[in-house]
C-alpha positions as CSV (number, residue, x, y, z in Angstrom):
1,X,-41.8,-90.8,-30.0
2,X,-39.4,-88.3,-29.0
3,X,-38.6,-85.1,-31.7
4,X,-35.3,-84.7,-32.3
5,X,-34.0,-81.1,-32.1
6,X,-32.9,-79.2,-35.6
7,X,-29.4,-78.0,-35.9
8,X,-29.4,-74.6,-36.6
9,X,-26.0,-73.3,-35.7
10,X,-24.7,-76.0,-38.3
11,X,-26.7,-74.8,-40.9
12,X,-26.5,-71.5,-40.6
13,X,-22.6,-71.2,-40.6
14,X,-21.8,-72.0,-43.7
15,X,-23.7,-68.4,-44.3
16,X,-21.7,-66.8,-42.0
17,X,-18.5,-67.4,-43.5
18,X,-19.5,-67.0,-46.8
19,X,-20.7,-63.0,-45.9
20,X,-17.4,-63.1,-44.1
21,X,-15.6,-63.4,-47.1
22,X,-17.3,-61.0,-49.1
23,X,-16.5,-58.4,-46.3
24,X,-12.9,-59.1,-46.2
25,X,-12.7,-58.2,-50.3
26,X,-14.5,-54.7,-49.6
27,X,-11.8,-51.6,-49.8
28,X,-11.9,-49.7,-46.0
29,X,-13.5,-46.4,-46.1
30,X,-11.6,-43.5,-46.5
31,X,-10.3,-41.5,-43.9
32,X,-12.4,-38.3,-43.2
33,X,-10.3,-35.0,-44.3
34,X,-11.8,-31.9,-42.5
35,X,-11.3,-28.4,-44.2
36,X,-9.1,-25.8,-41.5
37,X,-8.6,-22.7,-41.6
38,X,-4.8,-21.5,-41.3
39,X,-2.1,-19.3,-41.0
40,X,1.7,-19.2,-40.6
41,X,3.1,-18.5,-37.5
42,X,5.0,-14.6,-38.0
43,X,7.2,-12.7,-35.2
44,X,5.9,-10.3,-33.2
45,X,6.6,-7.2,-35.5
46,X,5.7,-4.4,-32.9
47,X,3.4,-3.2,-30.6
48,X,-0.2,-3.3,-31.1
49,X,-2.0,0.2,-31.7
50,X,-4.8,0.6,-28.6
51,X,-7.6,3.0,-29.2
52,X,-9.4,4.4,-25.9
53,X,-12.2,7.2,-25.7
54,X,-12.4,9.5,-22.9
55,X,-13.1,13.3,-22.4
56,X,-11.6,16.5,-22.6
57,X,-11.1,18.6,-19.0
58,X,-9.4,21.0,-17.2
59,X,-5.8,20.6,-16.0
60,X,-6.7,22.1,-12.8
61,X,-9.9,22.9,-11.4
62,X,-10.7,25.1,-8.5
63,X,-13.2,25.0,-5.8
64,X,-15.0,28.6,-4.7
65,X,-16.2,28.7,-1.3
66,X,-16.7,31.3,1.0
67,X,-14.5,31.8,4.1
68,X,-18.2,32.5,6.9
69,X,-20.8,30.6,7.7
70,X,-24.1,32.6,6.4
71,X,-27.1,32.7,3.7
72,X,-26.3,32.9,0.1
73,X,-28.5,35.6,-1.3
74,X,-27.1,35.5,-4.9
75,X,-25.4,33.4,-7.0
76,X,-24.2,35.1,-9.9
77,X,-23.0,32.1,-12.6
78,X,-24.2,29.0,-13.8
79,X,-22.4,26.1,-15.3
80,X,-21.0,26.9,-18.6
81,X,-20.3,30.9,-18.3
82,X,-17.1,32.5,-18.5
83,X,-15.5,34.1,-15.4
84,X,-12.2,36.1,-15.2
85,X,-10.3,36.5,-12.3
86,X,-11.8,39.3,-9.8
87,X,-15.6,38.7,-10.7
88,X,-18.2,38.2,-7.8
89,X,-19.5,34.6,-7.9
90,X,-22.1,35.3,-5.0
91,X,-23.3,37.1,-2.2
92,X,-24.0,36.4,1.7
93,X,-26.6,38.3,3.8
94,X,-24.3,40.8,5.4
95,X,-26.7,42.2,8.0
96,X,-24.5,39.9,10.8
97,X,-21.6,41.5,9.6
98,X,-22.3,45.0,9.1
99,X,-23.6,44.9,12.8
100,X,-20.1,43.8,14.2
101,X,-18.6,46.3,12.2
102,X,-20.8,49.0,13.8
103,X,-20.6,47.2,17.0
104,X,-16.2,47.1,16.5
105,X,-16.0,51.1,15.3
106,X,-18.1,51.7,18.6
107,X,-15.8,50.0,21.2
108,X,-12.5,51.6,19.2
109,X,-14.8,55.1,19.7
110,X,-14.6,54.5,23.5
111,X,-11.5,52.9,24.0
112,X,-9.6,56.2,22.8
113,X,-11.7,58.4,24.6
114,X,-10.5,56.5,27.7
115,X,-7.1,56.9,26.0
116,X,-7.7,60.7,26.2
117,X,-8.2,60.7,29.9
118,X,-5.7,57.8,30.7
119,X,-3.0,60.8,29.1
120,X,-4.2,63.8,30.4
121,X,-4.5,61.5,33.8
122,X,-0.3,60.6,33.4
123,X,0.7,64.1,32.5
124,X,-1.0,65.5,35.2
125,X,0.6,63.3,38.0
126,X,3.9,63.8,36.1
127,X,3.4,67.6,36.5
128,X,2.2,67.0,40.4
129,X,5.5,64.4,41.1
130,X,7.5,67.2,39.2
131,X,6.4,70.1,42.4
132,X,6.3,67.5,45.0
133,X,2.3,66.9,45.4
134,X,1.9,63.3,44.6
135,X,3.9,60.3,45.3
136,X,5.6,58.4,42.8
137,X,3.3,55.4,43.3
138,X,0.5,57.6,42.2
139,X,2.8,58.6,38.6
140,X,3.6,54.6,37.9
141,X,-0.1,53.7,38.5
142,X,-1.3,56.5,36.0
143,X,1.3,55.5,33.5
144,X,0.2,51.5,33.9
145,X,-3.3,53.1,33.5
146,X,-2.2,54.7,30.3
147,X,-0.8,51.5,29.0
148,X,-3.4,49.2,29.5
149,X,-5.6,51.7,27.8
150,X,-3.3,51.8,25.0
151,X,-3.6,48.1,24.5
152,X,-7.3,48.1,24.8
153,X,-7.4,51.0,22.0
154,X,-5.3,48.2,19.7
155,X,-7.2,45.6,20.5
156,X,-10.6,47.4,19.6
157,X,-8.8,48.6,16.4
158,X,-8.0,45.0,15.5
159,X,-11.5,43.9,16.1
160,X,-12.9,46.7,13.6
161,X,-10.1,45.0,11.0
162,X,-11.6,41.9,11.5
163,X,-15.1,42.9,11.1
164,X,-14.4,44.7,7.6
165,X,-12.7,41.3,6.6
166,X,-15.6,39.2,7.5
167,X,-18.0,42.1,5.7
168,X,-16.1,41.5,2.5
169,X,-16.2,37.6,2.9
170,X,-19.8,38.2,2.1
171,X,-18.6,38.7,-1.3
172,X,-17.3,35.5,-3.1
173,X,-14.9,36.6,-5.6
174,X,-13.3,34.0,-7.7
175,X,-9.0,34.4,-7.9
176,X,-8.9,32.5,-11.4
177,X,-10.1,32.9,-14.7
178,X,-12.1,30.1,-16.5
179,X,-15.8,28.0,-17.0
180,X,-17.9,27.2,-14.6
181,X,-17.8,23.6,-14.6
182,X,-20.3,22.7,-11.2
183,X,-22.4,24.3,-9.0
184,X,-23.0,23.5,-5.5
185,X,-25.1,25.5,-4.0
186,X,-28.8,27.5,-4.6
187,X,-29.2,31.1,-3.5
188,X,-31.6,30.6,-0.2
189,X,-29.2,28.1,1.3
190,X,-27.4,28.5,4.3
191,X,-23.6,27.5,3.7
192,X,-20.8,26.3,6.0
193,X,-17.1,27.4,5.4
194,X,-15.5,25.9,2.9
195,X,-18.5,23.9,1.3
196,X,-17.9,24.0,-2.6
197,X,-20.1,27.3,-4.4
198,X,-19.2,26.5,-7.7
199,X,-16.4,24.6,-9.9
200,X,-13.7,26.5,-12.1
201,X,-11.7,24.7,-14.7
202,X,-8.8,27.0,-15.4
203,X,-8.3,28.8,-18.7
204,X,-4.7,27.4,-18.9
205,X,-4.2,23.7,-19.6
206,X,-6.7,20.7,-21.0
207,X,-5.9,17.0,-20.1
208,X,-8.1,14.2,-22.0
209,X,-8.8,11.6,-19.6
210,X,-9.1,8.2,-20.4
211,X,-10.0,4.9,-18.3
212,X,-7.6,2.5,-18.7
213,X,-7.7,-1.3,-17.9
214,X,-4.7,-2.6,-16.4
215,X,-3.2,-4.6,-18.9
216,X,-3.7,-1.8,-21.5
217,X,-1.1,0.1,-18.5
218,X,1.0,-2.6,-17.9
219,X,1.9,-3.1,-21.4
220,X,2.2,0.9,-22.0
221,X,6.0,2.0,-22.5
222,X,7.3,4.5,-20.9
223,X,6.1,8.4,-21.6
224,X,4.2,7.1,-24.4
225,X,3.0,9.2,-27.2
226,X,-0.4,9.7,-27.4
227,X,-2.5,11.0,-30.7
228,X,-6.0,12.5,-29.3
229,X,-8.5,13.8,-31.7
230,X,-12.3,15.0,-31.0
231,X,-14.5,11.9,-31.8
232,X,-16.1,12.2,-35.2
233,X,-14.0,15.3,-36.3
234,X,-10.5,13.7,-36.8
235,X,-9.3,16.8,-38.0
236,X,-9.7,18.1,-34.8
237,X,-6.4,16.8,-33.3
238,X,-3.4,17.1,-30.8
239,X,-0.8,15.2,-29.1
240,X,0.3,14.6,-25.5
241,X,1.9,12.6,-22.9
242,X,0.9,10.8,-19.9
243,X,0.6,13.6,-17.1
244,X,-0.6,11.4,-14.4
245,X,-2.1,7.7,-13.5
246,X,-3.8,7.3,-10.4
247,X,-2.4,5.0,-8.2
248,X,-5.7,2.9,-7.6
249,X,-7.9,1.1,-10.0
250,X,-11.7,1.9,-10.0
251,X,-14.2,-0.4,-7.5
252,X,-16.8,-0.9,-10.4
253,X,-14.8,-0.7,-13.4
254,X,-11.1,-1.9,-12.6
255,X,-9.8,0.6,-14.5
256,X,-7.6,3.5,-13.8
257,X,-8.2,6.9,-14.5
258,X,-5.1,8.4,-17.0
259,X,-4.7,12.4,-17.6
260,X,-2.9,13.2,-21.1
261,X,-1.4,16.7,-21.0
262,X,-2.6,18.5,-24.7
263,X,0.4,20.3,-26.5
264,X,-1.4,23.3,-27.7
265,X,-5.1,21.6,-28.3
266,X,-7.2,24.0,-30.8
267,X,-9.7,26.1,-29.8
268,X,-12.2,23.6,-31.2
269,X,-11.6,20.4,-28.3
270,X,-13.4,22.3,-25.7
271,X,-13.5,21.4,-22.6
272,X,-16.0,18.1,-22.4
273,X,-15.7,17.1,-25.5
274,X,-15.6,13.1,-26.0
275,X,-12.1,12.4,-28.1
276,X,-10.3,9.6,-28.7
277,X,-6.6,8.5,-28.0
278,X,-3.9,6.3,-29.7
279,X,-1.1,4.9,-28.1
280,X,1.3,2.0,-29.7
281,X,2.1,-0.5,-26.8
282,X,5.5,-1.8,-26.2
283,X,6.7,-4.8,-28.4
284,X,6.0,-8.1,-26.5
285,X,8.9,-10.5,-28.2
286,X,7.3,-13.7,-29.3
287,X,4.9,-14.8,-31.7
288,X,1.3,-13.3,-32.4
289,X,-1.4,-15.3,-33.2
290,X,-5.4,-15.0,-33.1
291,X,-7.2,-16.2,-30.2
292,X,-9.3,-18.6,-31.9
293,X,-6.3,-20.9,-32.3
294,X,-5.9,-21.4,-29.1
295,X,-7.0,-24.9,-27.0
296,X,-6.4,-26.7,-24.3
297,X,-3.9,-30.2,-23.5
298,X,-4.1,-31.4,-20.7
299,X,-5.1,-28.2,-19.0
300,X,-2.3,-26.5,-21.0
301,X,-2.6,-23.8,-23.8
302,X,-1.8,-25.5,-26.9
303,X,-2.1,-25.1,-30.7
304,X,-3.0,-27.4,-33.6
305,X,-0.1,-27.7,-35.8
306,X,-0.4,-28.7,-39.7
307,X,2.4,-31.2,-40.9
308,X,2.7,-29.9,-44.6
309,X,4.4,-33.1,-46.3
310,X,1.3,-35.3,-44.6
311,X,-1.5,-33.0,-44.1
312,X,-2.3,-34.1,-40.7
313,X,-2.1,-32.2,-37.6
314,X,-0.6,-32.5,-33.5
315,X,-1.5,-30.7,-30.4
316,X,1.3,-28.6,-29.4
317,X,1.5,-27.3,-25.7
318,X,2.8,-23.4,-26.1
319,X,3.6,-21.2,-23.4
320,X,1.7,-17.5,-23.2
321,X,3.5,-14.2,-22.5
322,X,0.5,-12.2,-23.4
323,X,-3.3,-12.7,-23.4
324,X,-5.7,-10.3,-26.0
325,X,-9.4,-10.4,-26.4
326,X,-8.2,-10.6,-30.3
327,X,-4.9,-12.6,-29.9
328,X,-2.2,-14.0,-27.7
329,X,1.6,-14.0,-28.2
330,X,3.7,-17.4,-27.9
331,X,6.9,-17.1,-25.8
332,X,7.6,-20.7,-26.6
333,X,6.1,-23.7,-28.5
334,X,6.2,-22.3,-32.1
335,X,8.4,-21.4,-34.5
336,X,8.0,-18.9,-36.7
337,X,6.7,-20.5,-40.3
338,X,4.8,-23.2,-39.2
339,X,1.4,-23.7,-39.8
340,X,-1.2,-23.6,-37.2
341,X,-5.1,-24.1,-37.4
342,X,-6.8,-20.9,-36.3
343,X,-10.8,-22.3,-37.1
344,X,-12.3,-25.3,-36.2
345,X,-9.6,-26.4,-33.6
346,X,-12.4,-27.8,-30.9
347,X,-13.0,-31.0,-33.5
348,X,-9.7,-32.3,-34.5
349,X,-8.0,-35.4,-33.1
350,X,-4.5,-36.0,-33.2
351,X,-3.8,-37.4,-36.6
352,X,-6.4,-36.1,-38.8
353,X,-6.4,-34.7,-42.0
354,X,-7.1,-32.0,-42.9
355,X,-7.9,-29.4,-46.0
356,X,-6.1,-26.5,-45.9
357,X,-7.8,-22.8,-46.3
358,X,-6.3,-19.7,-46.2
């Protein structure tokens, strides 16, 4: 006897369709409203205010070096004293040079007593040509004599001029008055021409020099304004203008080294002192708004933008004129007035919405 096989799928559908229908009377869930943070789009008022720290030097700084090779016996600053112009900054050994003196006096010491002879030599032939006992070869080859001589004596003079010149390049005497900034060499050392002694910043004239990055320059007007005060001790304070940029930006850093020129800085920014500067940045026309409401459409910058009759918001493409680490300014793709989500843009869709915070 064979069984006969049950008929589920019969019985069972009557179930299905009757949970069917009591699905189809259940109301849909609502849609999920997500709290944003917002702000109204606003015009570009004016330039931002930067704020960059960097120290207070020397308009111009001079190198002392001597003018002969030789050893330094004496170095008579260190970094930090005051020197006026005239003082000795350090010594050379000047046994070398006090023996070519001596050895320059002696040759000028001969050369004019062959002088002496060379014209008692022409006199007497001019006497002798004069009553017919010597020829006149004899008178042109004394006077020759006597001129050669004559060189020789200038020559040797010259060469004892030299000598006292090298004698007082023993002595390294500074031409300006100011601090000593640097020092480059130790007493005991043997120096070269024109290696660097010791560092002067001049009395007159203090720059503060900042490290700019290149968009902080780019975005500078021109012969800016700049507020400087000692770091700290904002009482402390001066103004100046741009004095010079250099033309290259740092390996390492990227930044380029700016010197302000100080209108009458107070006695109290001394040279190295760490201050800070303030400079307003030209007006960049467009619309400013944080960074954090930026995203991205289809590789794009664009903005979430809150319709205010529906609550719901669309990505926007905008286009960027200018790029912050705290904000970025629209050149087109907003207007001012509307409403853009600045917090919580990575997890809205198209659509959604949303709860407004301000």
């Amino acid at each position: 006897m064979r069984s006969r096989p049950l008929a589920l799928p019969a019985l069972l559908l009557p179930a299905f369709l009757l949970l069917a229908g009591c699905d189809d009377g259940a109301p849909p869930p609502a849609p999920e409203i997500r709290p944003v943070r917002v702000i109204a789009a606003e015009r570009s008022a004016g330039g931002d205010v930067v704020t960059l720290t960097g120290t207070v030097q020397a308009e111009t700084q001079v190198n002392l070096a001597f003018r002969i090779d030789g050893r330094m016996i004496e170095r008579l600053v260190n970094v930090g004293d005051a020197v006026r112009a005239g003082q000795v900054i350090a010594r050379l050994a000047r046994e070398n040079e006090e023996n070519g003196l001596r050895a320059a006096r002696a040759q000028v010491t001969a050369a004019r007593g062959q002088l002496r002879e060379a014209e008692n030599n022409y006199w007497r032939q001019g006497q002798l040509l004069r009553e017919g006992f010597t020829t006149r070869v004899r008178y042109d080859q004394a006077a020759q004599q006597l001129q050669t001589i004559r060189a020789a004596v200038d020559a040797a003079e010259a060469q004892v001029s030299i000598a006292e010149t090298r004698l007082g390049y023993t002595e390294l005497v500074s031409d300006v008055s100011g601090s000593v900034t640097q020092r480059g060499a130790e007493p005991g050392e043997v120096v070269q021409p024109g290696r660097m002694i010791v560092r002067i910043a001049r009395t007159e004239g203090r720059d503060a020099v900042f490290d700019v990055p290149a968009q902080v320059k780019d975005q500078a007007p021109a012969n800016p304004l700049i507020a400087v005060n000692v770091t700290g001790q904002p009482q402390i304070r001066a103004q100046g203008r741009v004095r010079e940029v250099s033309p290259q930006a740092d390996a390492v850093t990227g930044t380029f080294q700016v010197r302000v020129g100080l209108a009458e800085p107070p006695p109290e920014m001394r040279l190295g002192s760490t201050v800070t500067g303030q400079m307003q940045l030209g007006t960049t026309p467009g619309i400013t708004i944080p960074a954090s409401a930026l995203t991205r459409a289809e590789r794009q910058p664009a903005v979430w933008v809150v319709d205010p009759a529906s609550e719901t918001v669309s990505l926007r493409p905008v286009e960027l004129v200018r790029h912050d680490p705290g904000h970025v300014v629209i050149g087109q793709g907003l207007q001012p007035g509307e409403i853009i989500v600045t917090a919580g843009v990575q997890t809205l869709r198209p659509g959604q919405k949303v709860r407004l915070l301000r």
